[in-house]
N, CA, C and O atoms as a GROMACS GRO file, in nm:
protein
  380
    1UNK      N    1  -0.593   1.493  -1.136
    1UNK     CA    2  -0.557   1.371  -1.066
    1UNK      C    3  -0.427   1.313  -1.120
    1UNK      O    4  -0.346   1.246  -1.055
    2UNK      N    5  -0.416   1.359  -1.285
    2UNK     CA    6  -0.324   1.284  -1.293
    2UNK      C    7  -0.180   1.376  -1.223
    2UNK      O    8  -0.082   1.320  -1.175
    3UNK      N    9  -0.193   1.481  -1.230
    3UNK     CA   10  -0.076   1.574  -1.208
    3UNK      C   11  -0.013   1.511  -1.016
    3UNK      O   12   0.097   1.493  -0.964
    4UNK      N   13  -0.137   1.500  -0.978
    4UNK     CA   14  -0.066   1.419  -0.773
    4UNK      C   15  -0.034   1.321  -0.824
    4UNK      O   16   0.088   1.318  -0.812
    5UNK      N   17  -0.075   1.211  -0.890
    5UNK     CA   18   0.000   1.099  -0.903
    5UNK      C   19   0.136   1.105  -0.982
    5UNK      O   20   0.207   1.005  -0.973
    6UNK      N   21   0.179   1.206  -1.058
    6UNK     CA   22   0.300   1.191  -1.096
    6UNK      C   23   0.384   1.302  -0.965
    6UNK      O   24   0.506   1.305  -0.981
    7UNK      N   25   0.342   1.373  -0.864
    7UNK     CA   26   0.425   1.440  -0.816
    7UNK      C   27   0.439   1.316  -0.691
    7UNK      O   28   0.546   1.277  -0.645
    8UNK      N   29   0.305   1.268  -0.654
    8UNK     CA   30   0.343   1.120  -0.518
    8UNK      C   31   0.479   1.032  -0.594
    8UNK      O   32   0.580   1.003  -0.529
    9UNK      N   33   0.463   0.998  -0.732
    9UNK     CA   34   0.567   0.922  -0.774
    9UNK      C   35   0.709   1.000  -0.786
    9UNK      O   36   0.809   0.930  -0.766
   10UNK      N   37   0.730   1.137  -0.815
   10UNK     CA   38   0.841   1.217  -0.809
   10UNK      C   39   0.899   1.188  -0.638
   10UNK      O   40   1.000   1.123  -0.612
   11UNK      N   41   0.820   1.247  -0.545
   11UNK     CA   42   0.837   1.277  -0.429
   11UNK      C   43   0.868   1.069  -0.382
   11UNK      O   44   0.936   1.047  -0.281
   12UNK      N   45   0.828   0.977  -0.442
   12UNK     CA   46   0.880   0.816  -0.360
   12UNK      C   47   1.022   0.845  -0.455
   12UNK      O   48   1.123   0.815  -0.392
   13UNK      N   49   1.044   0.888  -0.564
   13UNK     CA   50   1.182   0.884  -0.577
   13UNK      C   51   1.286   0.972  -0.527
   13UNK      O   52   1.392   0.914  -0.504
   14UNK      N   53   1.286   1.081  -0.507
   14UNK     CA   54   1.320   1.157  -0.445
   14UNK      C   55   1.365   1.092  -0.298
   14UNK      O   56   1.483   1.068  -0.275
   15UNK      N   57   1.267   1.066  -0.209
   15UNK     CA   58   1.311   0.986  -0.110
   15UNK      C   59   1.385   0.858  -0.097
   15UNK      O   60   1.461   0.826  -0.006
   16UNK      N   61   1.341   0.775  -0.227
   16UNK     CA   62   1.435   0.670  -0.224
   16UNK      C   63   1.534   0.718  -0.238
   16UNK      O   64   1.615   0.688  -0.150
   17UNK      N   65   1.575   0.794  -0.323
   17UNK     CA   66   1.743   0.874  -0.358
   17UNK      C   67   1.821   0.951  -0.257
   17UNK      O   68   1.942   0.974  -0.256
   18UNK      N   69   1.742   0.980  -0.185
   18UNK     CA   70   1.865   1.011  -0.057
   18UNK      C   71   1.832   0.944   0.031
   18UNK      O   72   1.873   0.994   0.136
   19UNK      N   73   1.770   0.839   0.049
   19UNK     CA   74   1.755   0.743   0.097
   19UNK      C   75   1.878   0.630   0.085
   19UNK      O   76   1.904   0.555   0.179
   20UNK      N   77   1.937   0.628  -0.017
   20UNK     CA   78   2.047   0.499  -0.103
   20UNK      C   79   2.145   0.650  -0.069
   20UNK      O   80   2.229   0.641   0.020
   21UNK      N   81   2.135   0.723  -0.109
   21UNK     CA   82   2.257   0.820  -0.062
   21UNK      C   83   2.305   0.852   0.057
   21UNK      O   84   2.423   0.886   0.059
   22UNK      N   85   2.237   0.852   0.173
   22UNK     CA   86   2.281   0.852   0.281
   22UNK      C   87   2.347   0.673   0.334
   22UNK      O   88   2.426   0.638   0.421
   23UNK      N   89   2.295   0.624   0.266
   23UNK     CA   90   2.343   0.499   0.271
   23UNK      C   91   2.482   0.431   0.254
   23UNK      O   92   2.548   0.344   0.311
   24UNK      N   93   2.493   0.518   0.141
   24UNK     CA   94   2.597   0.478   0.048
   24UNK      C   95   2.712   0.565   0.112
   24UNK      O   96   2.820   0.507   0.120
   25UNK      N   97   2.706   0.735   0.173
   25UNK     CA   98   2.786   0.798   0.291
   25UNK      C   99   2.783   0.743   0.396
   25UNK      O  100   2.894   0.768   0.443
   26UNK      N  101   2.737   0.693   0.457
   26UNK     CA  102   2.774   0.687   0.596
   26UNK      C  103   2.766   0.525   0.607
   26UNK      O  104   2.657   0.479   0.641
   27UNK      N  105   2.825   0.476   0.593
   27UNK     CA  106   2.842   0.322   0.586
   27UNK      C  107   2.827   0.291   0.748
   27UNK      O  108   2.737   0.229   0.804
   28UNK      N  109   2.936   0.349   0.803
   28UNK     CA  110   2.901   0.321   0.970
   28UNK      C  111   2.775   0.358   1.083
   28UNK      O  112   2.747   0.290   1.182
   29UNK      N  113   2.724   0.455   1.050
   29UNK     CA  114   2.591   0.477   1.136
   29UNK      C  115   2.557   0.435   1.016
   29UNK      O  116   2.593   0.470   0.904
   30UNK      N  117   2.413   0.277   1.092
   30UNK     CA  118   2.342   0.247   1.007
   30UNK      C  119   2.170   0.347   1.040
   30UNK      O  120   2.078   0.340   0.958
   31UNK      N  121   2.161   0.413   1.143
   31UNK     CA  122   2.035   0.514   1.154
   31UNK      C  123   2.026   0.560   1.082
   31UNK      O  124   1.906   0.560   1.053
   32UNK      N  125   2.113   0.643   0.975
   32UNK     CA  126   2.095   0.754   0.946
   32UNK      C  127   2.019   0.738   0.832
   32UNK      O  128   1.952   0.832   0.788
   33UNK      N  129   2.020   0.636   0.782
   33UNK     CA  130   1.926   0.626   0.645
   33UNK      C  131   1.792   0.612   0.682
   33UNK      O  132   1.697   0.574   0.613
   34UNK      N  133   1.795   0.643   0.789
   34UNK     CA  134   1.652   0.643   0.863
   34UNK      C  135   1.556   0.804   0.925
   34UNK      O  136   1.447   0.834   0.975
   35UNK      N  137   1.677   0.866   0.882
   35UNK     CA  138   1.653   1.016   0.888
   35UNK      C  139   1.502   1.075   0.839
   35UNK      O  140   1.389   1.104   0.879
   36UNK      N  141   1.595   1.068   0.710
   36UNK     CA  142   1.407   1.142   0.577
   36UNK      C  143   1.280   1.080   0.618
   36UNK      O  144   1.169   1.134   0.616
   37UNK      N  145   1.311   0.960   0.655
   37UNK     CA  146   1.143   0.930   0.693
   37UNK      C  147   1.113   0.937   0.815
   37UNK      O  148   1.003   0.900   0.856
   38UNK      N  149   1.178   0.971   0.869
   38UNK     CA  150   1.113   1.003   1.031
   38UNK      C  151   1.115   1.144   0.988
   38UNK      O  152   0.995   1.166   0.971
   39UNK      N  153   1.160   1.223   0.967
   39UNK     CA  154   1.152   1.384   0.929
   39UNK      C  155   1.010   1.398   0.857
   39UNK      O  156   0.922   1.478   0.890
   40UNK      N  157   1.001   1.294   0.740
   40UNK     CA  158   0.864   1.344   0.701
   40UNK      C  159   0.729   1.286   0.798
   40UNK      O  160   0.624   1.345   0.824
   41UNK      N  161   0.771   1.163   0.835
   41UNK     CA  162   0.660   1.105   0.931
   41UNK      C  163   0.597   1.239   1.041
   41UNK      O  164   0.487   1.289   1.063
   42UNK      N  165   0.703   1.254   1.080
   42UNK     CA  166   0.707   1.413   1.205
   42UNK      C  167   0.639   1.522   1.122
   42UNK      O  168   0.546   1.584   1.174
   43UNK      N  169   0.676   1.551   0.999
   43UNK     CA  170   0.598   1.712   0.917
   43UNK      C  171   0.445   1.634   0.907
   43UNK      O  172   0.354   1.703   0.953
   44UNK      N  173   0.399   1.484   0.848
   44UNK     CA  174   0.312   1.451   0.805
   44UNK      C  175   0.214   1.476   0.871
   44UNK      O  176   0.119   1.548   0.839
   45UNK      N  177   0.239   1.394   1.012
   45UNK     CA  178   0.151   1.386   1.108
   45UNK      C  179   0.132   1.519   1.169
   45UNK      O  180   0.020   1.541   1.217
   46UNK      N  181   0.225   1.612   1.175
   46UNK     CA  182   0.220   1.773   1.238
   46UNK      C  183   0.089   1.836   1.147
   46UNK      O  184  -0.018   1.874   1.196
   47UNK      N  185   0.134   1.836   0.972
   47UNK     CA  186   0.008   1.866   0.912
   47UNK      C  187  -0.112   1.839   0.871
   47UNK      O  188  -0.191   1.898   0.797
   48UNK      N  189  -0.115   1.710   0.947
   48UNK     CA  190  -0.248   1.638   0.951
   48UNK      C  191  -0.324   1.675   1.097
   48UNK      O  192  -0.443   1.660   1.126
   49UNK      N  193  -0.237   1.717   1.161
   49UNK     CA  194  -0.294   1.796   1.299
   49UNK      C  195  -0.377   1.896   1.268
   49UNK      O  196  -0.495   1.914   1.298
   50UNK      N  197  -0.266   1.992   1.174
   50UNK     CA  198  -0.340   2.095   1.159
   50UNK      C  199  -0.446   2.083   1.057
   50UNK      O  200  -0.547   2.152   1.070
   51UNK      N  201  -0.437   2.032   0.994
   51UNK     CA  202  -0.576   1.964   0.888
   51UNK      C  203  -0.709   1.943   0.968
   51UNK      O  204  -0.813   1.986   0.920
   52UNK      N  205  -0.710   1.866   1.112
   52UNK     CA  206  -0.793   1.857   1.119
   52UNK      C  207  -0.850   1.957   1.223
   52UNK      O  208  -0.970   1.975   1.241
   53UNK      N  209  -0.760   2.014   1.282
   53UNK     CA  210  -0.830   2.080   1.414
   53UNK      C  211  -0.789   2.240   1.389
   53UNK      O  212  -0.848   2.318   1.465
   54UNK      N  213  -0.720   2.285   1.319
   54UNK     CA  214  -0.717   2.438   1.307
   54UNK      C  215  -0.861   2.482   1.235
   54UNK      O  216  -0.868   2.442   1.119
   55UNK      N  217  -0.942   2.534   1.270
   55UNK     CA  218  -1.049   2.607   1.199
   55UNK      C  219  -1.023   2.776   1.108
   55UNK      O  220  -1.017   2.888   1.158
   56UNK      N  221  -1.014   2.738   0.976
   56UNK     CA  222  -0.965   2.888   0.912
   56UNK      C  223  -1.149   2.939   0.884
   56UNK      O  224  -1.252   2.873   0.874
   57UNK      N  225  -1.123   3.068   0.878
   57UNK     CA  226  -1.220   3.123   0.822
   57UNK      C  227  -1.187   3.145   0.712
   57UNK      O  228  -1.097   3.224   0.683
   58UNK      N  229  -1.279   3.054   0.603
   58UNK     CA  230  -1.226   3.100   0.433
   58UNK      C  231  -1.086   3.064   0.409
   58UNK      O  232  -0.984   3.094   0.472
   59UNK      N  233  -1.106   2.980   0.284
   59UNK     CA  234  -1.016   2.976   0.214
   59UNK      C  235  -1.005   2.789   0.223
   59UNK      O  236  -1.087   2.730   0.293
   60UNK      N  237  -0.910   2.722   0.156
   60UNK     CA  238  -0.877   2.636   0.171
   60UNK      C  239  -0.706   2.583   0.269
   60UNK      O  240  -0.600   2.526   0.243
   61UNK      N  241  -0.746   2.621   0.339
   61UNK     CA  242  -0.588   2.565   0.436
   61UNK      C  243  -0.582   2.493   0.475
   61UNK      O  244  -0.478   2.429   0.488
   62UNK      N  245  -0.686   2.464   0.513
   62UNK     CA  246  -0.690   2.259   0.598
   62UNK      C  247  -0.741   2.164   0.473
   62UNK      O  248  -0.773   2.049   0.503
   63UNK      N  249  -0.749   2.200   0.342
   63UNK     CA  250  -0.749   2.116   0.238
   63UNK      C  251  -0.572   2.103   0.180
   63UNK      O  252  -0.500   2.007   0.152
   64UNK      N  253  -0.554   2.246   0.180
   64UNK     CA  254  -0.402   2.274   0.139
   64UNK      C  255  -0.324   2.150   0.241
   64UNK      O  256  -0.260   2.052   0.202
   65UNK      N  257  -0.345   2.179   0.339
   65UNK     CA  258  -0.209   2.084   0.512
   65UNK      C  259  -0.287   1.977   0.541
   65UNK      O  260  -0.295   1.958   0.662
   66UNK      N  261  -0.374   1.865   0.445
   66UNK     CA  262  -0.404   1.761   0.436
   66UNK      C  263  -0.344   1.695   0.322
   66UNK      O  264  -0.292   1.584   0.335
   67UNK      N  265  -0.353   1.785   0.155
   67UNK     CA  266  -0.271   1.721   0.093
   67UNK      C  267  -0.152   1.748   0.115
   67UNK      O  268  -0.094   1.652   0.063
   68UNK      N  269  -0.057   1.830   0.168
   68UNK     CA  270   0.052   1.822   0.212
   68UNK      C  271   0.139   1.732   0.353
   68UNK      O  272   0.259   1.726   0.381
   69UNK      N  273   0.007   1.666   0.426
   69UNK     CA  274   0.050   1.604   0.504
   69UNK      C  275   0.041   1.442   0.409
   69UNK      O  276   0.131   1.364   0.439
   70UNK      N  277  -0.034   1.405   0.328
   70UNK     CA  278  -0.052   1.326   0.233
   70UNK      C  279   0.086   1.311   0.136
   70UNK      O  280   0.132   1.198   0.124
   71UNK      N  281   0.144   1.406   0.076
   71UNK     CA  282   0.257   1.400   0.030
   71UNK      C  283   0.364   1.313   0.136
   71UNK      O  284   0.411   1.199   0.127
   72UNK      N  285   0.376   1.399   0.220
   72UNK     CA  286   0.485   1.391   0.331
   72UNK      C  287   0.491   1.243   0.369
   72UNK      O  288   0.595   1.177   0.377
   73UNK      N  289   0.384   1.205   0.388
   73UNK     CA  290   0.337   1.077   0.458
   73UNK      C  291   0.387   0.943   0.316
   73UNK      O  292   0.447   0.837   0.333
   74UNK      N  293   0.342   0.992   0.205
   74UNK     CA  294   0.367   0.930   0.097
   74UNK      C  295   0.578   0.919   0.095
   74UNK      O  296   0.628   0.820   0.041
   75UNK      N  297   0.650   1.006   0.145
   75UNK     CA  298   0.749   1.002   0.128
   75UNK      C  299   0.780   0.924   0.269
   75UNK      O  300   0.819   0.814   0.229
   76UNK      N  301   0.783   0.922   0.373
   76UNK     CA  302   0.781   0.868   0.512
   76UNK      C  303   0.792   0.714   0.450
   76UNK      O  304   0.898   0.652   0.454
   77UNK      N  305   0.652   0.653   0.383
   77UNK     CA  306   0.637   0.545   0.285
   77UNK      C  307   0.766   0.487   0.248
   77UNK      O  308   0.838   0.395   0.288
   78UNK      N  309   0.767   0.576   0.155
   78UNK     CA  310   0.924   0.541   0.047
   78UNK      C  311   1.057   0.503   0.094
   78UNK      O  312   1.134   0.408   0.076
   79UNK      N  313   1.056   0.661   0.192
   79UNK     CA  314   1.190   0.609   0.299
   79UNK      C  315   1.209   0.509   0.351
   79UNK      O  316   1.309   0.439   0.336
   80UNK      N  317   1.111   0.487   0.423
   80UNK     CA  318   1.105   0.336   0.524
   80UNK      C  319   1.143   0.227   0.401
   80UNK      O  320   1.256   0.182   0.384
   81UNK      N  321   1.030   0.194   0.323
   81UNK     CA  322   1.010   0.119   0.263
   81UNK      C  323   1.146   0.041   0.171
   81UNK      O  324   1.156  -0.078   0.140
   82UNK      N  325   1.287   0.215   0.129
   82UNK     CA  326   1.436   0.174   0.093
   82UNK      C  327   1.476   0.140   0.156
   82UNK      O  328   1.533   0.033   0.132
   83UNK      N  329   1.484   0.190   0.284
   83UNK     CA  330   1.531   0.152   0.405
   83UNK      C  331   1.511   0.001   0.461
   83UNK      O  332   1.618  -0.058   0.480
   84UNK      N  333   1.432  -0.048   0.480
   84UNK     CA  334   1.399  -0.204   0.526
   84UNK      C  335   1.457  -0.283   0.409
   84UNK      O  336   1.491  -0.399   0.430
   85UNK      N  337   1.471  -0.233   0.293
   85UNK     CA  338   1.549  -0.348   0.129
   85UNK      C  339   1.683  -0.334   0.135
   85UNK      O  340   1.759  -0.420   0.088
   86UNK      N  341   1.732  -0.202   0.203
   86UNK     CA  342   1.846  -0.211   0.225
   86UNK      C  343   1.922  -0.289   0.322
   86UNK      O  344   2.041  -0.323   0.324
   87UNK      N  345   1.818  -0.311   0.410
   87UNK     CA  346   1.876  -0.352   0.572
   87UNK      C  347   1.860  -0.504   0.565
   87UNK      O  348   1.944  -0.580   0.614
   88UNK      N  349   1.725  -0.555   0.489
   88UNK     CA  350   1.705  -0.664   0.482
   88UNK      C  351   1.733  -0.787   0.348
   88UNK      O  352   1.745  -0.908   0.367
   89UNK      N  353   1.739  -0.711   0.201
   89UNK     CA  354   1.718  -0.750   0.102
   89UNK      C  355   1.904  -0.767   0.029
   89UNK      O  356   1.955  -0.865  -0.025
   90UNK      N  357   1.977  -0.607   0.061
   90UNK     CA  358   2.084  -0.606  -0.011
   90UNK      C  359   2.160  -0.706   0.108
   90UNK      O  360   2.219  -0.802   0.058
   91UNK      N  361   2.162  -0.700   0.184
   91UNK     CA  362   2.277  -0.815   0.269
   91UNK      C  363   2.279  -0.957   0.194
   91UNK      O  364   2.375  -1.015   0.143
   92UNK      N  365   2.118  -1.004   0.206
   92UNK     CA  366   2.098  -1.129   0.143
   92UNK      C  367   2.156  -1.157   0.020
   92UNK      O  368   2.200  -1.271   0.003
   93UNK      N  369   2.166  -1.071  -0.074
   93UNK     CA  370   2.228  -1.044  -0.194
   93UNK      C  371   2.372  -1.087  -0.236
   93UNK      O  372   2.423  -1.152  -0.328
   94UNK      N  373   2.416  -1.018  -0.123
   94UNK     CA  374   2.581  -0.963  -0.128
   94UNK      C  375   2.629  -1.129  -0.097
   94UNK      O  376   2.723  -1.181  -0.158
   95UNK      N  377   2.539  -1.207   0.019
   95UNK     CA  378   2.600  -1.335   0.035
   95UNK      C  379   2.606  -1.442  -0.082
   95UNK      O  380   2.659  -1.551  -0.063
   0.00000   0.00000   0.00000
């Protein structure tokens, strides 16, 4: 248990970081820092599809593409979450 909670916390930084990096490039499209988390929102929910409705015979795969849609979803989180402090929090700042 402890080993997912330090990779969920790797994977919110990770996303915050190119999260502030795409930010920090592209000053004029303000979407784009909106990229990574719609990318993972889209993988999350894709492998939570397959989590629940692919039937494997044997093995663990729909345990495997549940915690991996769990990751994904955990980064979707993060993104958004830089994303709205950036849009909403650093302006306030700067004034």
């Amino acid at each position: 248990m402890d080993r997912l909670i330090l990779i969920l916390l790797g994977i919110v930084a990770l996303f915050s970081g190119i999260t502030y990096l795409l930010w920090r490039v592209s000053k004029r499209v303000k979407l784009v820092k909106y990229s990574p988390a719609l990318l993972c929102l889209l993988a999350g929910v894709y492998y939570w599809y397959l989590a629940k409705t692919v039937q494997v015979h044997g093995g663990f795969e729909d345990l495997a593409n549940a915690i991996l849609s769990m990751m994904l979803l955990t980064g979707f989180v993060s993104g958004l979450a830089t994303s709205l402090i950036i849009d909403f929090i650093v302006p306030k700042s700067k004034a």
